[in-house]
C-alpha positions in Angstrom: -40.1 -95.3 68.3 -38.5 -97.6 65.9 -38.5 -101.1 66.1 -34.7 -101.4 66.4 -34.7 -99.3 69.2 -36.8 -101.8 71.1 -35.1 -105.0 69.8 -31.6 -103.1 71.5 -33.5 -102.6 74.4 -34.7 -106.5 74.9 -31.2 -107.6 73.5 -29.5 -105.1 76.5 -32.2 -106.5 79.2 -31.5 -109.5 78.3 -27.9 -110.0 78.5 -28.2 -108.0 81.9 -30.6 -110.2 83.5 -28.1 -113.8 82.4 -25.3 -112.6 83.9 -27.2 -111.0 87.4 -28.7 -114.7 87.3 -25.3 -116.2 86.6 -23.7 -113.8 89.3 -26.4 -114.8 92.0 -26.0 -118.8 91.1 -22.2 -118.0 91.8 -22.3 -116.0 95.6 -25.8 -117.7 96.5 -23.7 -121.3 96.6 -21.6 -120.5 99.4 -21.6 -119.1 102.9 -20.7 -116.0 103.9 -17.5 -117.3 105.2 -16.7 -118.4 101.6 -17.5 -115.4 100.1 -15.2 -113.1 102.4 -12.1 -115.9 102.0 -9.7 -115.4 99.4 -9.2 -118.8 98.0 -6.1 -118.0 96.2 -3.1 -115.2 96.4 -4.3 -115.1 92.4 -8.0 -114.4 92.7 -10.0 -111.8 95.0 -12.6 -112.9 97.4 -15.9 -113.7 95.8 -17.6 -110.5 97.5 -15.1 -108.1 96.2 -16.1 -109.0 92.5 -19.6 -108.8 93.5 -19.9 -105.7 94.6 -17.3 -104.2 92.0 -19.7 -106.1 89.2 -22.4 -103.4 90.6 -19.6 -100.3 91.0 -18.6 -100.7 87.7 -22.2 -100.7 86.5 -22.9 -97.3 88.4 -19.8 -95.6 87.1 -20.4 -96.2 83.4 -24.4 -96.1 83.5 -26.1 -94.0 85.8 -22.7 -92.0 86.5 -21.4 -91.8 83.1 -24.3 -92.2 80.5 -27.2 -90.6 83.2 -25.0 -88.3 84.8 -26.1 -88.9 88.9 -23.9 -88.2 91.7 -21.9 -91.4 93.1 -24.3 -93.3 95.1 -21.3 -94.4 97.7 -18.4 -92.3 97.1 -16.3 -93.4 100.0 -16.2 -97.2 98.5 -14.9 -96.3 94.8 -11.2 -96.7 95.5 -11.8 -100.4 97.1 -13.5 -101.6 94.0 -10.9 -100.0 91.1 -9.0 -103.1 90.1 -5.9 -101.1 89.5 -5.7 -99.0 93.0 -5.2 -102.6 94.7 -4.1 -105.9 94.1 -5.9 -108.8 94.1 -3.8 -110.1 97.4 -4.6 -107.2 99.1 -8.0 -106.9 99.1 -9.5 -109.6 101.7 -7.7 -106.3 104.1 -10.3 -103.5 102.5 -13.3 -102.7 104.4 -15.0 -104.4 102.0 -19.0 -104.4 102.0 -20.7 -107.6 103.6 -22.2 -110.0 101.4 -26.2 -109.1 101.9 -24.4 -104.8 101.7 -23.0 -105.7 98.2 -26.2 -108.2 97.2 -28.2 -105.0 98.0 -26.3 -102.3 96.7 -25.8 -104.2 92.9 -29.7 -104.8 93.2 -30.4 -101.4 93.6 -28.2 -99.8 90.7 -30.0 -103.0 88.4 -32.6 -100.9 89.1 -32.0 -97.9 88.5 -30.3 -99.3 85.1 -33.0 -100.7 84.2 -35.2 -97.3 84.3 -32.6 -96.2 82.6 -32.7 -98.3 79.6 -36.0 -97.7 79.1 -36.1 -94.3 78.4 -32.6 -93.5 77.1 -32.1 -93.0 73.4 -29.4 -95.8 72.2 -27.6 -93.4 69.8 -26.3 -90.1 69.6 -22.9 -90.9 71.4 -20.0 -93.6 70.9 -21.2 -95.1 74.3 -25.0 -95.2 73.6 -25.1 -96.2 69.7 -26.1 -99.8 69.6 -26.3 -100.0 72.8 -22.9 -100.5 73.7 -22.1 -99.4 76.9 -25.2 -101.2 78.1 -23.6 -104.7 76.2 -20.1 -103.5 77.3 -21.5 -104.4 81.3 -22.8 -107.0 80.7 -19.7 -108.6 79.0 -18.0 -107.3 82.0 -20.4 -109.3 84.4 -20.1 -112.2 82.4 -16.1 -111.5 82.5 -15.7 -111.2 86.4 -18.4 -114.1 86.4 -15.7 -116.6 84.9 -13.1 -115.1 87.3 -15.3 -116.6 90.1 -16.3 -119.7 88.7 -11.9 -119.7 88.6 -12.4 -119.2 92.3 -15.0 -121.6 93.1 -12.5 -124.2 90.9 -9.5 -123.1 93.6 -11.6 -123.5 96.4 -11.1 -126.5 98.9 -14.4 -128.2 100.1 -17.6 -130.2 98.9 -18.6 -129.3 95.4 -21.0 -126.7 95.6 -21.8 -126.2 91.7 -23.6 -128.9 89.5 -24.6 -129.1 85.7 -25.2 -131.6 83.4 -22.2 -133.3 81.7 -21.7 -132.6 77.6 -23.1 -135.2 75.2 -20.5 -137.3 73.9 -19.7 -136.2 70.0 -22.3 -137.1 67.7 -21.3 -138.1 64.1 -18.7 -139.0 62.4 -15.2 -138.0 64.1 -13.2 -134.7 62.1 -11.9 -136.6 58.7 -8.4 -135.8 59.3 -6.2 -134.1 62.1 -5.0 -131.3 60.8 -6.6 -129.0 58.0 -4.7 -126.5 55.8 -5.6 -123.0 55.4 -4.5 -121.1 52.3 -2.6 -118.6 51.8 -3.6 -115.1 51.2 -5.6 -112.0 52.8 -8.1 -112.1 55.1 -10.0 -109.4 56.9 -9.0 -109.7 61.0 -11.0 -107.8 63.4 -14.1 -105.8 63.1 -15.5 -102.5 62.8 -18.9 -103.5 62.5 -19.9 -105.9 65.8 -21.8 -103.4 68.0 -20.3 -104.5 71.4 -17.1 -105.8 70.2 -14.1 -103.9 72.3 -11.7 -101.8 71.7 -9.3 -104.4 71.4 -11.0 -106.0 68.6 -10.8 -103.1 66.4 -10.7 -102.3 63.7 -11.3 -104.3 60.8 -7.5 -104.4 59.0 -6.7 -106.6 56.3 -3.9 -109.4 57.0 -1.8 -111.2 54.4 -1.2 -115.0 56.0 0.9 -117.7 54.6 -0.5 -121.4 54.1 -0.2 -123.4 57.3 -1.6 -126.5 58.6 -4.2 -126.3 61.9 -5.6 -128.9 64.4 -9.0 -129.7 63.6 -9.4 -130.1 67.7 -7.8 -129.0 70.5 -4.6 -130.7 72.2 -6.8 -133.2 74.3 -5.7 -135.1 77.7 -4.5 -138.2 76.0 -1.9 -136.7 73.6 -1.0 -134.3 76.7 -0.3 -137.4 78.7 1.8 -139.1 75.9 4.1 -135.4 76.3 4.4 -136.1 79.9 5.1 -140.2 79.5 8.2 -139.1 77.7 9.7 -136.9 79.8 8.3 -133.8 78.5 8.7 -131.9 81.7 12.0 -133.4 82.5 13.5 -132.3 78.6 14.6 -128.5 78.9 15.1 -128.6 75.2 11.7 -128.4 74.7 10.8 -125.2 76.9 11.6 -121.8 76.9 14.1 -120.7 79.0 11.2 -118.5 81.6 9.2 -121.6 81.4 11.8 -123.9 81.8 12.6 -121.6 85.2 9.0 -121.4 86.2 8.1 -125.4 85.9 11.6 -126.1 88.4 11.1 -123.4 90.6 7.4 -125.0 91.3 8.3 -129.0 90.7 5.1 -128.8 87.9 5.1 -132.1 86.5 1.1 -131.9 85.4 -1.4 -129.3 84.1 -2.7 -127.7 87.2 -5.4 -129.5 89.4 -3.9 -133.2 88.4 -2.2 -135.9 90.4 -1.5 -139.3 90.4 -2.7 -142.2 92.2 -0.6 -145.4 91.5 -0.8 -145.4 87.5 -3.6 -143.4 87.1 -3.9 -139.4 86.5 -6.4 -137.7 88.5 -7.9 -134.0 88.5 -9.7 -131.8 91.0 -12.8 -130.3 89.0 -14.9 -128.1 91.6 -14.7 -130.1 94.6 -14.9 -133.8 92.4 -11.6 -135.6 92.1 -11.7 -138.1 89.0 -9.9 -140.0 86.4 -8.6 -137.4 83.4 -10.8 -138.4 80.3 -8.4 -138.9 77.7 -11.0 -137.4 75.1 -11.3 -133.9 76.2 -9.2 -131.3 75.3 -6.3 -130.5 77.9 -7.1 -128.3 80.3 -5.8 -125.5 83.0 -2.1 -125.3 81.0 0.0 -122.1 81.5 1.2 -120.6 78.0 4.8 -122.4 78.7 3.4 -125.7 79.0 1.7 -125.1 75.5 4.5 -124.0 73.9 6.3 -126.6 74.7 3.9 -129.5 74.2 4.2 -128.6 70.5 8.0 -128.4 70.3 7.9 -132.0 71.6 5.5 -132.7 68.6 7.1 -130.6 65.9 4.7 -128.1 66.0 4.0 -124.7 67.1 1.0 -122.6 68.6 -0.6 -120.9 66.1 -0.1 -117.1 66.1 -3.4 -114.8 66.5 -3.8 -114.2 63.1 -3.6 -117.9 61.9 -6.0 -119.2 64.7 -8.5 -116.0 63.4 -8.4 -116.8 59.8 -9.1 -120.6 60.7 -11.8 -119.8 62.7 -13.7 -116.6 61.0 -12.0 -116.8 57.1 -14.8 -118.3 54.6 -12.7 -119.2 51.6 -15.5 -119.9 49.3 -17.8 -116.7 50.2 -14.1 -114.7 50.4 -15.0 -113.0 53.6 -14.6 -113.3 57.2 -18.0 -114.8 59.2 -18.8 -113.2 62.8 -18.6 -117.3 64.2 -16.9 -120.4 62.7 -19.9 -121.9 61.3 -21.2 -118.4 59.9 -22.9 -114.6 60.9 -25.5 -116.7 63.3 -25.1 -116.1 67.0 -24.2 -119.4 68.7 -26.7 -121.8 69.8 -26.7 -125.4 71.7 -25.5 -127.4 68.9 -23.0 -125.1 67.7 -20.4 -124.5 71.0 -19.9 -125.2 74.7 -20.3 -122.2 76.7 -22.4 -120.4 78.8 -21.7 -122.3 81.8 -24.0 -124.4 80.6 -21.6 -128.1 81.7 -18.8 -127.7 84.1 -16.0 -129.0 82.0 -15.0 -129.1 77.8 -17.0 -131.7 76.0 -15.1 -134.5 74.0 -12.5 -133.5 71.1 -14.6 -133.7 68.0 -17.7 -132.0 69.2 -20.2 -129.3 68.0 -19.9 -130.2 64.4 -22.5 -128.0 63.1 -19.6 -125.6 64.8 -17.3 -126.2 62.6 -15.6 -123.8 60.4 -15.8 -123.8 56.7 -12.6 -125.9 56.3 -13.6 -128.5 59.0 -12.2 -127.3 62.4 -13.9 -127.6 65.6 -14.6 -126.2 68.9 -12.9 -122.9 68.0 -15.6 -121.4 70.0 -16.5 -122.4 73.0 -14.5 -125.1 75.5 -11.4 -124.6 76.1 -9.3 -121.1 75.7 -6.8 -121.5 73.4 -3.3 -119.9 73.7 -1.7 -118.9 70.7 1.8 -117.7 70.0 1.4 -114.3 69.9 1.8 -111.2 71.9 -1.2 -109.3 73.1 -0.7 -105.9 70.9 -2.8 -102.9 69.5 -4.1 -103.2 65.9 -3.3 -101.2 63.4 -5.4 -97.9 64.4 -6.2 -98.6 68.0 -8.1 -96.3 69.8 -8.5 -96.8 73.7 -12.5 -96.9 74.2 -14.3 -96.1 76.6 -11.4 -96.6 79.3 -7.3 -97.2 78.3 -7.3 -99.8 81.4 -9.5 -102.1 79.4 -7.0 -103.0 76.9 -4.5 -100.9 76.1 -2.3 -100.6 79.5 -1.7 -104.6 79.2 -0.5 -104.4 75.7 3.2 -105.8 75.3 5.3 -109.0 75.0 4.3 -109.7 79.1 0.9 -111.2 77.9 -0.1 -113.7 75.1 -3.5 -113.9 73.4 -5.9 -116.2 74.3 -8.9 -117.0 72.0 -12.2 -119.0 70.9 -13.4 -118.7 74.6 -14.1 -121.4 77.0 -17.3 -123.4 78.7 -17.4 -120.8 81.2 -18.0 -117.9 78.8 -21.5 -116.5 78.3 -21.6 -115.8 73.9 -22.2 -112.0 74.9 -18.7 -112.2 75.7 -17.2 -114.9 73.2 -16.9 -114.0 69.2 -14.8 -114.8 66.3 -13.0 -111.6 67.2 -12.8 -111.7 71.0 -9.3 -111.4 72.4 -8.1 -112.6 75.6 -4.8 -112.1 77.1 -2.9 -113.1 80.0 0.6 -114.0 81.5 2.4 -116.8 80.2 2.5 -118.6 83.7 -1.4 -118.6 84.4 -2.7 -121.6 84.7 -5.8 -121.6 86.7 -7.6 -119.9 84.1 -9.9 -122.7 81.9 -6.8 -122.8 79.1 -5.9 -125.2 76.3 -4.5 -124.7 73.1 -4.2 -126.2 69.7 -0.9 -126.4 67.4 -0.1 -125.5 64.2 2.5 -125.8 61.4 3.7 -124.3 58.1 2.9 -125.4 55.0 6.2 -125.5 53.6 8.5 -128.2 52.7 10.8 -127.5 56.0 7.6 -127.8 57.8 6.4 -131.2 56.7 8.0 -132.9 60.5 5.0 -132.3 62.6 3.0 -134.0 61.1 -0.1 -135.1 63.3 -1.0 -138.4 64.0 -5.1 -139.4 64.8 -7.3 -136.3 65.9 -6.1 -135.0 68.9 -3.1 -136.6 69.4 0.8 -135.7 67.9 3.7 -137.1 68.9 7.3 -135.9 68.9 8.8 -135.7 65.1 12.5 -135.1 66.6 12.9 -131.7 66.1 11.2 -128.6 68.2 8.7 -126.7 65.8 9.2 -123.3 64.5 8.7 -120.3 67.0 
């Protein structure tokens, strides 16, 4: 057997083994009583993405790839995401907690007999490895969605991890950075577990615009909000402006304020916003509207792609911001490594080539653009991954967040969701053109804009 065969095989185990550790960390915090609650109308109850995070395993690898009969036919329909919504399913006859701890263990193991002795090539599914990296990016995926649940929870904090180190160095030279114009290759055909949705590789003309070298942080959000950003309905659109009145938001979610301070919930811990880190737990609206207030705009997809994956000098496109390596601890925040973004102007040695940070890692950043199909799509393995969402209902998220594991979380990974989400760990970042009529917006120290009197381009 060939060496690469092997290193596929450790690579696989692996990523496997973090996210069943992450997955335990997760269910093992709580009580049973916590783990059968559903915590929010938006999320299911912890044990329902437990024991789907082991159905979803059997279907694909010892149904799909080893060809077995289902181990527990009658519970299929109560895990398929799409046969019921998540409000519905604290009603399913749901396995118990220690039924759904044992029956994930048990396909683990039969996975893992699996992966030692089957080929990885020959088919779509098994060259690379993929199907064996495409559940463990699912894991990782339903492991953020209840680390979202443990933040909506009511109670004592139950989590803990070490705070971020404050940003080392020198702070970004300058707020904003411009990115040329021209080509630039967006998406890949080449990453061995990207998804379908990230495929394929397709060239993309871009005009020149200007980018934030962070994220939006707390203290420029707060400046927004101090001028009556949420009271100003020029500055939203019209669904957002309807969404923030029907609900009285007046904050990003999870804030409040005591006397003349802003205060946030973060996993059972109420304390002061830090004015440093980048805003956090906005819906899509909120963003957009932020940078009409400032001038600005979100960045569409493509811009926020080219900033973070374009290498001008080299005239390609990198797998990462700060080149082809996969991430390590001085590069991004994620992982689950700290419980909240570090500071605006961390991870350096992150940065792209033209000097923005923390595209990776963080905070989710929405950008302005619809979540669509690239140019020669093809569903794979499954249409319900990607291709059933695609239309101007969801908007793209990208560069991942703290709370995603770097299986899941590339320069080409693409997250979506509905414009009104908010519980989900989101920020964003603005942009502007680099044209004469775009010169209004432009931002003040890193961070931090303020309005420029006229809403920003769309």
């Amino acid at each position: 057997m060939t060496a690469e065969p092997e290193l596929l095989r450790e690579r696989a185990a692996a990523a496997l083994t973090a996210a069943r550790a992450r997955t335990a960390g997760l269910t093992d915090a709580v009580a049973e009583a916590e783990l059968t609650a559903q915590h929010s109308p938006l999320m299911s109850p912890l044990v329902w993405d437990l024991a789907h995070i082991g159905n979803m395993e059997e279907l694909w690898l010892l149904r799909n790839v080893a060809g077995r009969e289902s181990m527990h036919p009658e519970i299929d329909p109560l895990y398929d995401a799409f046969e019921h919504p998540r409000a519905e399913r604290p009603k399913l006859p749901l396995l118990s907690p220690d039924a759904a701890r044992r029956y994930a263990a048990e396909v683990r193991g039969r996975v893992f007999d699996l992966l030692d002795r089957t080929p990885l090539e020959g088919t779509a599914l098994l060259d690379g490895g993929y199907v064996f990296g495409m559940i463990a990016q699912h894991e990782q995926q339903h492991d953020e969605t209840m680390l979202i649940t443990h933040q909506l929870r009511q109670g004592a904090p139950v989590l803990a991890a070490p705070d971020p180190d404050p940003p080392q160095g020198p702070p970004p030279p300058a707020a904003e950075v411009l990115v040329p114009a021209g080509p630039f290759t967006m998406g890949t055909s080449t990453e061995p577990w990207s998804l379908d949705n990230e495929r394929p590789a397709h060239v993309r003309e871009v005009e020149a615009f200007w980018i934030d070298t962070v994220p939006v942080t707390n203290a420029a959000y707060q400046e927004f909000m101090a001028d009556g950003g949420y009271h100003e309905e020029r500055w939203w659109q019209a669904a957002g402006w309807a969404e923030i009145r029907r609900h009285g938001i007046e904050a990003p979610l999870f804030w409040h304020r005591e006397g003349g301070t802003w205060l946030r919930r973060r996993f059972g811990v109420t304390e002061p916003v830090p004015g440093d880190e980048p805003v956090l737990h906005v819906s899509w609206y909120e963003a957009d509207a932020y940078a009409r207030w400032a001038g600005r705009r979100l960045p569409t997809e493509a811009e926020w792609e080219k900033a973070a994956r374009h290498d001008p000098t080299a005239g390609r496109s990198t797998r990462y911001p700060w080149g082809d390596a996969d991430p390590t601890l001085k590069h991004a925040n994620l992982g689950q490594r700290h419980l909240r973004p570090a500071g605006a102007g961390a991870y350096p040695a992150g940065a792209s080539p033209l000097g923005v940070r923390q595209l990776i890692g963080d905070v989710w950043e929405w950008t302005a653009s619809d979540f669509l199909p690239y140019p020669g799509f093809r569903a794979f393995p499954y249409r319900e991954y990607s291709e059933v969402f695609f239309g101007p209902e969801h908007k793209v998220l990208r560069g991942g967040s703290f709370a995603v594991d770097p299986v899941a979380c590339r320069g080409t990974f693409r997250n979506w969701d509905l414009p009104v989400r908010r519980q989900i760990f989101s920020g964003f970042r603005t942009a502007r053109g680099a044209g004469p009529a775009d010169s209004a917006g432009q931002a003040g120290p890193a961070g931090s804009t303020g309005p420029a009197g006229s809403a920003g381009q769309a």
